[in-house]
LOTORFI-329451 format. One line per field, with one value per residue (C-alpha): x negated, y, z; residue number from 1. Coordinates in Angstrom, 1 decimal. Each point is the difference from the previous one (the first is absolute). Example, Ala and Ser with C-alpha at 12.3 -4.5 7.8 and 13.67 -1.06 7.14 Angstrom:
2
c1	-12.3, -1.4
c2	-4.5, 3.4
c3	7.8, -0.7
nr	1, 2
//
This chain:
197
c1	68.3, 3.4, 0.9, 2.7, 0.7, 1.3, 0.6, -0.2, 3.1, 1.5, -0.3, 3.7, 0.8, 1.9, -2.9, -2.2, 1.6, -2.2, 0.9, 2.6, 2.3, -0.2, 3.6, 2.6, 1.0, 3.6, 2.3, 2.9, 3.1, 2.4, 3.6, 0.5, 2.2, 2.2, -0.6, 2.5, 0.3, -1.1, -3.4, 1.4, -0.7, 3.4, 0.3, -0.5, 3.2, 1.4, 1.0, 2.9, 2.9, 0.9, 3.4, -0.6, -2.2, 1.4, 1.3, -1.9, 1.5, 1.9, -0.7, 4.0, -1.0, -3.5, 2.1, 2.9, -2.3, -2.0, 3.1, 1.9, -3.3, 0.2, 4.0, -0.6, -3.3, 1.9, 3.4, -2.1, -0.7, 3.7, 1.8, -3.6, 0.1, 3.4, 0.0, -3.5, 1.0, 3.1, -0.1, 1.4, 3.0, 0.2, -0.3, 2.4, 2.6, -0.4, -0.9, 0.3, -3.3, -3.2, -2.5, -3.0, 2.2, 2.0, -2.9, -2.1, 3.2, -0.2, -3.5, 0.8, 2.8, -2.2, -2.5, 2.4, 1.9, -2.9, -1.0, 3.6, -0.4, -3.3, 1.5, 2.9, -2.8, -2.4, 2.5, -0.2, -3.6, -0.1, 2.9, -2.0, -3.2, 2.1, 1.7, -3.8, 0.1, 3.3, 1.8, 4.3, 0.9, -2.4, 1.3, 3.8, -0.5, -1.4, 2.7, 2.0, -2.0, -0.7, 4.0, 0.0, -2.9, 1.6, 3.4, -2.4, -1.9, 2.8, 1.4, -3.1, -0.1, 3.6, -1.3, -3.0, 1.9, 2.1, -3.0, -1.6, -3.1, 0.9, -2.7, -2.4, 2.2, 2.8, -3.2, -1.6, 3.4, 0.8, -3.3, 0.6, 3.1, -1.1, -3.3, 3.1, 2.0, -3.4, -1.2, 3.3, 0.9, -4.3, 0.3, 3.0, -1.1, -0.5, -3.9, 0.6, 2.5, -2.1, -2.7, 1.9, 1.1
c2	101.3, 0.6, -0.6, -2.3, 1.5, 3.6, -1.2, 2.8, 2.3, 1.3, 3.8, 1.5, 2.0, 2.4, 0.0, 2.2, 3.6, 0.2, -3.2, 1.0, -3.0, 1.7, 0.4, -0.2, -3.4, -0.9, 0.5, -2.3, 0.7, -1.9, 0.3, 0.1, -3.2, -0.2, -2.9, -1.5, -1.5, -3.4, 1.7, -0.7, 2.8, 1.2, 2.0, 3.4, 2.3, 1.7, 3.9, 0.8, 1.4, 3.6, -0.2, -3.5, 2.7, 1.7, 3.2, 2.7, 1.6, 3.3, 3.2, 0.1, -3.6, 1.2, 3.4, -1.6, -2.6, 2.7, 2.4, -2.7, -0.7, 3.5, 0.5, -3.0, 1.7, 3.2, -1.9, -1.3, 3.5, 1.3, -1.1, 0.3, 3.3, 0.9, -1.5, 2.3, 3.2, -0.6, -0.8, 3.0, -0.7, -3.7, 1.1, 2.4, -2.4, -1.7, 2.4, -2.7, -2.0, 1.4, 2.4, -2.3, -3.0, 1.1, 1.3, -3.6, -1.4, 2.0, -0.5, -4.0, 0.6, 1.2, -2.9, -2.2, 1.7, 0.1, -3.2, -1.3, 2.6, -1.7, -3.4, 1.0, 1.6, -3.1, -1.9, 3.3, -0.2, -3.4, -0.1, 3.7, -2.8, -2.0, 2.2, 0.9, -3.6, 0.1, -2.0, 1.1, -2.1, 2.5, 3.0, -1.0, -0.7, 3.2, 2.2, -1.7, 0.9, 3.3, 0.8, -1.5, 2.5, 2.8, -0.6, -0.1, 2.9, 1.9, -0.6, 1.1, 3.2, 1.1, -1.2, 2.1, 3.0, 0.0, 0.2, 3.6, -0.7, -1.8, 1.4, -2.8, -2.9, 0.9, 0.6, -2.9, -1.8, 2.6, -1.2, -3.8, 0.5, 1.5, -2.4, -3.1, 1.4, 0.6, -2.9, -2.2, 1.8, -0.2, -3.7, -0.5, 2.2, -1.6, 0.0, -1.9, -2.2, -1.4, -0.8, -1.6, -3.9
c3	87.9, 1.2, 3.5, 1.0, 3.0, -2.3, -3.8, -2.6, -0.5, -3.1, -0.2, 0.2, -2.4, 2.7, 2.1, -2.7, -0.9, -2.9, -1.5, -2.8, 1.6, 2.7, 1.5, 2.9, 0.9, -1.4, 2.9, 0.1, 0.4, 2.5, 1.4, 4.0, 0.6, 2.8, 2.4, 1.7, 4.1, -1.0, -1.9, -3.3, -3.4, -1.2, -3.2, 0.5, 0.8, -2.7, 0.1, 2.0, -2.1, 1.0, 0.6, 2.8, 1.8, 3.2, -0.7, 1.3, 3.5, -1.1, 2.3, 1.4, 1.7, 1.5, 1.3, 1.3, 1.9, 2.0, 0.3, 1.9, 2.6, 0.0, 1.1, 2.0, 2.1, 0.5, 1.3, 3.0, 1.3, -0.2, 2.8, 2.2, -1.3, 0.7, 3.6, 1.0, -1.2, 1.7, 3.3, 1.4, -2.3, 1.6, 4.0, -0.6, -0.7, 3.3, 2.7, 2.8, -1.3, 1.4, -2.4, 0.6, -0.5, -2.9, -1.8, 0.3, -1.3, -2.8, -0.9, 0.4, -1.9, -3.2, 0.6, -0.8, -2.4, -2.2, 0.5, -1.1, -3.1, -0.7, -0.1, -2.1, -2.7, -0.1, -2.7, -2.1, -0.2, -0.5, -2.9, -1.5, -0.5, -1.4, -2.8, -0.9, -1.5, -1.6, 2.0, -1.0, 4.1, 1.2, -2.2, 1.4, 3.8, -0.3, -1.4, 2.6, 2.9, -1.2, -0.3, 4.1, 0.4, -1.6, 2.1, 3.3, -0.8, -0.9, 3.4, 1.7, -1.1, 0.4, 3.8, -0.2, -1.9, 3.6, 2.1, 1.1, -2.3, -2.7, -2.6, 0.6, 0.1, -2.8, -2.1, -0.1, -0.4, -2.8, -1.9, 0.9, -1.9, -2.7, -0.6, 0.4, -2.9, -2.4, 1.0, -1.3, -3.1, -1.1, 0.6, -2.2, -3.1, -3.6, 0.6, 3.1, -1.1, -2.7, 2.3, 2.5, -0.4
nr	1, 2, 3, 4, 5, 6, 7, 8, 9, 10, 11, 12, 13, 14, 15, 16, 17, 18, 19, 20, 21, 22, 23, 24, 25, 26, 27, 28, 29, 30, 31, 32, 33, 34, 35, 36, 37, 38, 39, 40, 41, 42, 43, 44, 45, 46, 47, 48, 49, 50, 51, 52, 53, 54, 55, 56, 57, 58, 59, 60, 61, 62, 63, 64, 65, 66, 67, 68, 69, 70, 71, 72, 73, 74, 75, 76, 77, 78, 79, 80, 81, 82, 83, 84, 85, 86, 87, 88, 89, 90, 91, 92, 93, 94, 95, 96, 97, 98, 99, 100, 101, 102, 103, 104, 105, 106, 107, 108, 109, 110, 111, 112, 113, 114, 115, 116, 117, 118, 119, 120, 121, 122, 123, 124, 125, 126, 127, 128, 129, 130, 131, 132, 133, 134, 135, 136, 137, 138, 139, 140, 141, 142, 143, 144, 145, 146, 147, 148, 149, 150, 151, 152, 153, 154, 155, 156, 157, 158, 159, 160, 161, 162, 163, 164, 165, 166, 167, 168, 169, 170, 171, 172, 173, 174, 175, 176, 177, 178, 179, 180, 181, 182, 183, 184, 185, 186, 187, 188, 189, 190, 191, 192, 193, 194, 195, 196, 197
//
């Protein structure tokens, strides 16, 4: 007598290894259907052609991004730099202000000196990001600011080539100048220029 409660099951063939049906269950196959805001199935996406795919971000971009953070970094210490190792230089040109006084001027003097260098680099870091994307607005604005740099920096260091020590100061600006010009001629190579858009 059978029991209501737990009716008689059918053997499985799958549950028996030594049953010759025995066997894997058929797996089914299925596609992954994209589902829209409103909870509707859409037809799956088909493959995305190669050339509608971004192209891929050549080196010249990625090194002419973190050269021009790097110019821009090392621009902010210049005239700081030049104003500290030179205080002798700048009493010495006015020999009616007081030591103690002229020499606090001086140190205010590169406070805020390199906080106006560090204002004028924040749009060079912020444009650099930008290139990384392949943005050609970023790509100009930059070329222009780094030709405004260039003229600036230049001027700094014929400054700091005038004062008693100079090696600090005219170095820094020296290597600012040079990282500028790399900077500006990677961003415009035939690598780069396919990138950007």
């Amino acid at each position: 007598m059978t029991d209501p409660q737990n009716p008689p099951q059918s053997p499985s063939p799958w549950s028996n290894p030594e049953n010759p049906q025995w066997q894997s269950p058929p797996v089914s196959s299925y596609q992954v259907q994209s589902v829209n805001n409103m909870g509707i199935p859409m037809p799956p996406l088909g493959p995305v052609p190669p050339q509608e795919l971004p192209p891929q971000r050549p080196a010249t971009i990625t090194a002419a991004m973190w050269i021009w953070i790097a110019g821009a970094v090392l621009s902010v210490a210049v005239l700081p730099v030049m104003f500290l190792t030179n205080a002798e230089y700048f009493l010495a040109s006015d020999p009616t202000v007081d030591r103690t006084t002229g020499q606090f001027g001086v140190g205010v003097l590169a406070v805020l000196s390199g906080f106006l260098m560090l204002v004028a680099a924040a749009p060079y870091i912020a444009f650099a990001i930008v290139l990384r994307n392949g943005q050609n607005w970023a790509r100009v604005l930059l070329a222009v600011l780094g030709a405004i740099g260039f003229l600036s920096t230049l001027g700094i260091a014929f400054i700091a080539l005038a004062a008693d020590v100079w090696q600090p100061a005219t170095a820094i600006a020296i290597v600012t100048l040079g990282l500028t010009v790399a900077a500006v001629v990677l961003q415009f190579l035939p690598a780069s220029n396919r990138f950007v858009r």
